[in-house]
C-alpha positions in Angstrom: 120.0 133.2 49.3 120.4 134.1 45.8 121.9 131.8 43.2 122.0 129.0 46.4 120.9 125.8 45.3 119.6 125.1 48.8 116.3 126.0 50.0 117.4 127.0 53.4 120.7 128.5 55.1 122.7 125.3 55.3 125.0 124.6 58.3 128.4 124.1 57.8 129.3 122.5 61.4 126.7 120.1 60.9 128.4 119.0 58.1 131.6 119.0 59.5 130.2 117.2 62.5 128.9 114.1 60.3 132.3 114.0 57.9 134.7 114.0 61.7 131.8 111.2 63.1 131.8 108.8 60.1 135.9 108.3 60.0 135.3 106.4 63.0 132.8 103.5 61.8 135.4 103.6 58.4 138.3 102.8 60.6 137.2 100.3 62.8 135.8 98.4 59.6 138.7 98.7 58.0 140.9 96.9 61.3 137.7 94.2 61.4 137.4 93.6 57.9 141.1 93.8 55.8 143.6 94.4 59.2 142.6 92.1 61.9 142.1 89.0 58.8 145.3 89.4 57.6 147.2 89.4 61.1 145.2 86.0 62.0 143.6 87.8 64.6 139.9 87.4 63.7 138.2 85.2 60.9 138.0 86.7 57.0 134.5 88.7 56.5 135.3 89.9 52.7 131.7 90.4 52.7 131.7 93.1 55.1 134.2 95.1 53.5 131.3 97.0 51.4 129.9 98.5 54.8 133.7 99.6 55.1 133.5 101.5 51.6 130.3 102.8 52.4 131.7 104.6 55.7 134.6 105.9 53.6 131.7 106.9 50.9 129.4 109.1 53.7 133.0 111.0 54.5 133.7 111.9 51.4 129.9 112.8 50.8 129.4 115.3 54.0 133.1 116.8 53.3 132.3 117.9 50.1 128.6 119.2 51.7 130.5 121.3 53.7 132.5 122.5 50.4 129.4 122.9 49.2 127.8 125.0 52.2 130.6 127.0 51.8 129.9 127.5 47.4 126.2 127.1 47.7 125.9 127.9 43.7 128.1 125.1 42.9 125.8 122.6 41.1 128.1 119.8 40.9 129.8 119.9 44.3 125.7 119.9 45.8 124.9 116.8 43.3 128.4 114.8 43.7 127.4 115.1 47.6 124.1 113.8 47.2 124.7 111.1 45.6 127.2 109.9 47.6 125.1 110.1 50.5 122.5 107.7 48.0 125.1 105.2 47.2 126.3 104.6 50.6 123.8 103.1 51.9 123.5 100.6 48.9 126.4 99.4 49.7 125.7 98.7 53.6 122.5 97.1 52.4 124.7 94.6 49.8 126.7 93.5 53.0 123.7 92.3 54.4 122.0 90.7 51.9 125.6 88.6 51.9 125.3 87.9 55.4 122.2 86.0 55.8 122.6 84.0 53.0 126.1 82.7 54.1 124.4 82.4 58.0 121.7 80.1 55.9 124.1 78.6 54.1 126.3 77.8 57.0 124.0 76.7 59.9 121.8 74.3 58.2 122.9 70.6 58.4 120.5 69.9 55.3 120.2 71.6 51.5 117.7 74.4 52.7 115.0 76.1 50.0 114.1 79.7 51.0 110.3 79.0 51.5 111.0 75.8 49.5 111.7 77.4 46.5 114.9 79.6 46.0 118.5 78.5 47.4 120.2 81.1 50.0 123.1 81.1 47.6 120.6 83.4 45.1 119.5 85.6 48.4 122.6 88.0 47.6 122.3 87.9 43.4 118.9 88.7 44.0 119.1 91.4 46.2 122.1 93.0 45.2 121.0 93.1 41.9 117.2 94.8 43.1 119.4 97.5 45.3 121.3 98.4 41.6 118.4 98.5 39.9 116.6 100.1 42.3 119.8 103.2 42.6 119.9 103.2 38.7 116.5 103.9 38.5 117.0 106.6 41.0 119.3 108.3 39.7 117.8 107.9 36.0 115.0 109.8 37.8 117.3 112.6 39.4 119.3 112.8 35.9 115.9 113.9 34.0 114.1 115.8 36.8 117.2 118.0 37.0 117.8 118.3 33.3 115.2 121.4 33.2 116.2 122.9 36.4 113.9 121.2 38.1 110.8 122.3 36.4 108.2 121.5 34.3 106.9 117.8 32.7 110.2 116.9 32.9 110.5 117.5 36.8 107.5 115.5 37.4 108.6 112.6 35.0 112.0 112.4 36.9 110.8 112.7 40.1 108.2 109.8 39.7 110.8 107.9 38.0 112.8 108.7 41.2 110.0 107.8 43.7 109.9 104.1 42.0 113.5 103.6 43.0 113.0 104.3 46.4 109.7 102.8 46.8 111.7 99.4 44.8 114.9 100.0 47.3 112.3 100.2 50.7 110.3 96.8 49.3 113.7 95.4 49.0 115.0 95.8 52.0 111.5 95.1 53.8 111.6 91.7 51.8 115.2 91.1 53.5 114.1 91.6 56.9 111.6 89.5 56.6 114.0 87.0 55.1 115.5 87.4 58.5 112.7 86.9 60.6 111.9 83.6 58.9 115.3 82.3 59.9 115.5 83.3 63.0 112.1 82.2 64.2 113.5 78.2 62.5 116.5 78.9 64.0 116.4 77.4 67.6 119.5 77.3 70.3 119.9 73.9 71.5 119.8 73.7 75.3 123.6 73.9 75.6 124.1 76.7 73.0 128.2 76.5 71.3 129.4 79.0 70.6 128.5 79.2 67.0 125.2 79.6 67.8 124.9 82.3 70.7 127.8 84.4 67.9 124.8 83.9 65.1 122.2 85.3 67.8 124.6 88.7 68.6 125.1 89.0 64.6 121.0 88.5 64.0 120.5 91.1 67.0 122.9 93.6 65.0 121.0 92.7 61.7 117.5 94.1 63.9 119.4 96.9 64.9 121.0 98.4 62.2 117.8 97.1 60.0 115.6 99.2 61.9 117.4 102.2 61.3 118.5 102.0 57.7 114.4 101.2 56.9 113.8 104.7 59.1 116.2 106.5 56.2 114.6 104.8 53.4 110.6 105.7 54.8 112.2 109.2 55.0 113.4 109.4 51.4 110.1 108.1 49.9 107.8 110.6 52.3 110.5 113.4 51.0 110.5 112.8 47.6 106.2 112.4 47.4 105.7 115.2 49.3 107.3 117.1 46.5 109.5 120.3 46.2 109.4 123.5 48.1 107.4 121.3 51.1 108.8 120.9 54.6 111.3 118.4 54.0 113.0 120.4 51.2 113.3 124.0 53.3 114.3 122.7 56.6 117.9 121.2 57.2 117.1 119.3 60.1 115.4 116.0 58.5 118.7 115.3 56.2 120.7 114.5 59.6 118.1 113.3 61.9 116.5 110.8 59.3 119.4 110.3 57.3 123.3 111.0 58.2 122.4 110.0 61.9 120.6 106.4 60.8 123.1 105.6 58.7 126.1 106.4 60.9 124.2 104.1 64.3 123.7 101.7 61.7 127.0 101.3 60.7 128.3 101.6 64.4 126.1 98.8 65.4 126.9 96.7 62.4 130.5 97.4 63.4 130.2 96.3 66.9 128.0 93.1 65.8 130.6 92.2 63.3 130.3 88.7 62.1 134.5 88.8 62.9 133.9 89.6 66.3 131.7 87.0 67.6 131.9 84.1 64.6 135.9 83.4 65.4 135.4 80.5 63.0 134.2 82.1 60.4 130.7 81.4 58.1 131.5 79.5 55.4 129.2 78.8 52.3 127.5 75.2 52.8 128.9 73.7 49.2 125.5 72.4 46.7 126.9 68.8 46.0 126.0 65.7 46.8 129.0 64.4 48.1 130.0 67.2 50.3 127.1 66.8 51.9 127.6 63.5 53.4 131.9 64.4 54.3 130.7 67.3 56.4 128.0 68.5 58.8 127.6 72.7 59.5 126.9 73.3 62.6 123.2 73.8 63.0 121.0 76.1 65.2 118.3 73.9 65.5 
């Protein structure tokens, strides 16, 4: 294709396609998260709102792939699309890590120790901070593999540099979902479940849902990247949506219908680390 950056013949309706199908997830997060909250109609989820950026992130990403598609030699329309499509996800994955350490924090009637040693409040510092690291790193990695073309020592510097990232972002998340499993499986119904309890079961079954996808996109990136350039992955089109834009956009969808706002009315609020507080109220607990 001549000066085209890409290694294949790029399709512009795909890209269309994904930037029409991800205005959808963006709008309903946006009523659920900052519309529906401020009418009364549904409980504040401020910790959501990230997923709703990310949505509105993948738009702008696959429109300007479809600019791109249509100036294939344009460097920075091809890289501003990328990473977009990188951050994105980051972002869905910092909801998350917000989410189970406020359903922790707020169905345990006693101070609760994450495998007796770390407080759910640090679930979210931690992680969020390992999912920036883990996105600097990568794009430290892009930023010196590109910076000869993508060739020589310093392509193979960057892209191991790169591979790190990813492989620190997939750990991350894996770490998470076991996080997950280990509340859950401590986490039993009474025999009359409320209704705080069966809403904490529909948001955990979203958590599986849209967990299992999002770690399908981030094996993907890590087989891409270590299978290196001009491979299979790199001159076919077809893995970017299946294994990436599609996973990200049901993962979003199902986070959208599992929405703590839909089926927590009241709301999870963070279990306060004093003493006293302790003893004037009593969460509601699963167990």
């Amino acid at each position: 294709m001549g000066s085209s950056i890409y290694f294949y013949d790029p399709s512009l309706t795909a890209s269309i396609i994904f930037t029409i199908l991800y205005i959808f997830p963006f709008i309903y997060h946006f009523h659920l998260s900052v519309v529906a909250p401020w009418t009364g109609k549904s409980s504040r989820a401020g910790y959501f709102i990230p997923v709703m950026i990310g949505a509105a992130i993948e738009v702008g990403a696959y429109a300007l792939r479809a600019a791109s598609v249509k100036k294939p030699d344009n460097i920075g329309l091809y890289a501003i699309s990328s990473t977009l499509i990188v951050i994105a996800p980051v972002l869905v994955c910092a909801s998350l890590y917000i989410l189970i350490g406020r359903l922790i924090q707020s169905t345990e009637k006693e101070p609760l120790l994450l495998f007796g040693k770390v407080s759910p409040a640090w679930i979210p510092r931690i992680f969020v901070t390992s999912d920036i690291l883990s996105f600097l790193t990568q794009a430290s990695g892009s930023g010196i593999a590109s910076s000869n073309n993508w060739e020589g020592t310093q392509k193979n510097i960057g892209v191991g540099v790169l591979i790190g990232g990813l492989v620190l972002q997939l750990v991350t998340f894996a770490l998470f979902l076991l996080i997950v499993i280990w509340f859950d499986m401590r986490s039993k119904p009474s025999s009359q479940g409320s209704s705080m309890e069966r809403g904490v079961r529909l948001v955990l079954n979203g958590i599986y849902v849209a967990g299992f996808f999002i770690m399908v996109r981030l094996i993907y990136r890590v087989i891409e990247f270590s299978m290196g350039m001009n491979t299979y992955t790199w001159t076919h089109e077809w893995p970017l949506y299946v294994l990436e834009a599609a996973p990200m956009f049901i993962a979003m969808v199902t986070l959208g219908w599992y929405h703590p706002a839909r089926w927590i009315p009241s709301g999870l609020r963070a279990k306060r680390e004093t003493i006293s507080s302790e003893v004037d109220s009593e969460p509601i607990a699963l167990h």
